[in-house]
N, C-alpha and C positions, 0 to 999 in steps of 0.2 A: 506424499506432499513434500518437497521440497523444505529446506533449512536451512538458517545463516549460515550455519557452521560452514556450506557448502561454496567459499568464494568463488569459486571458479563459476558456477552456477549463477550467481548473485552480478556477478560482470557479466557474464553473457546477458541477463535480464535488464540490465542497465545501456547492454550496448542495444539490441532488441530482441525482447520478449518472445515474438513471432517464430526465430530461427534459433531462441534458446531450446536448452532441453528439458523445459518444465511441462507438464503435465495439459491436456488438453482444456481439462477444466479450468486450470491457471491460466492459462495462455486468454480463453474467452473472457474470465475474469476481468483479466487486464486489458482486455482488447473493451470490455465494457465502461470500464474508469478510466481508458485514453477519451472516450464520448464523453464519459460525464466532465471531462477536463475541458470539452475542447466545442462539446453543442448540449451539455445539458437540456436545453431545451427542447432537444429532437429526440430526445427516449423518449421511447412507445413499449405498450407493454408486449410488443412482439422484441424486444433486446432482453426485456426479463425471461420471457418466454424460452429467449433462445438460451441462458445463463441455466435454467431449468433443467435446460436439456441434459447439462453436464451436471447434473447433481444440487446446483447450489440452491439453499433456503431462502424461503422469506428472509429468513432472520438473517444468514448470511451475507445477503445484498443489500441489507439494509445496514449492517455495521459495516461492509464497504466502501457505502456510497457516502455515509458516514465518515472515515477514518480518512477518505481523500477530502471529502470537503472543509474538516476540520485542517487539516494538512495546507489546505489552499490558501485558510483563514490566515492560519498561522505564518504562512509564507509571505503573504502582502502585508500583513501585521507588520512583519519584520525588515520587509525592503522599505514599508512609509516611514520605519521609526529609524531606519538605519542604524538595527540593531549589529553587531557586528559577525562574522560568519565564525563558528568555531576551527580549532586544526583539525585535519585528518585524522590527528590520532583522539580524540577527543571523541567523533563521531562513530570510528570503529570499539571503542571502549562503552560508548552509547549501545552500540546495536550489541556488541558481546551481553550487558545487561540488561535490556529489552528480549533479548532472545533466552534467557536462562531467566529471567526472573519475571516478565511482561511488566507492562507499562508500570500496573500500579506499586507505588512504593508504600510498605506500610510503615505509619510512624512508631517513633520507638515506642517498647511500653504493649503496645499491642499483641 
């Protein structure tokens, strides 16, 4: 599986996934949440089927299908309120501690 650490990696997936060099099950992955981005309504359980194929869980396609739609939430949240966009360096210091620590932060004390 693929890791942040890897930019090179991480831009090729940004530039497109398809002719990057992630993994086949990645690649379907992503080739599944460009649909749920783009006709959510046209998954059928022959795309989960086919997600299957490569390994992935219930539970895996569901914290997926999950983490992009909260993602989308989050993204028109932010363009209707014109929240403002953060710097580059900001988002790369973001993913450094997303990627060593995940999401959740615990509070102090804990």
């Amino acid at each position: 599986m693929a890791t942040l650490e890897d930019e090179e990696l991480v831009r090729q997936v940004l530039d497109d996934f398809r002719s990057s060099r992630l993994a086949d099950a990645e690649k379907a992955l992503f080739a599944f949440l460009e649909k749920v981005n783009s006709a959510a309504n046209q998954i059928r359980q022959s795309d989960i089927d086919e997600l299957k194929k490569f390994g992935w869980s219930d539970e895996a396609i569901y914290d997926a299908v999950t983490v992009c739609s909260l993602f989308n939430f989050y993204n028109r949240w932010n363009d209707a309120m014109g929240t403002p966009d953060m710097p580059a360096f900001a988002y790369e210091m973001s993913g450094k501690r997303i990627a060593s620590h995940g999401y959740y932060q615990k509070p102090e004390g804990e």
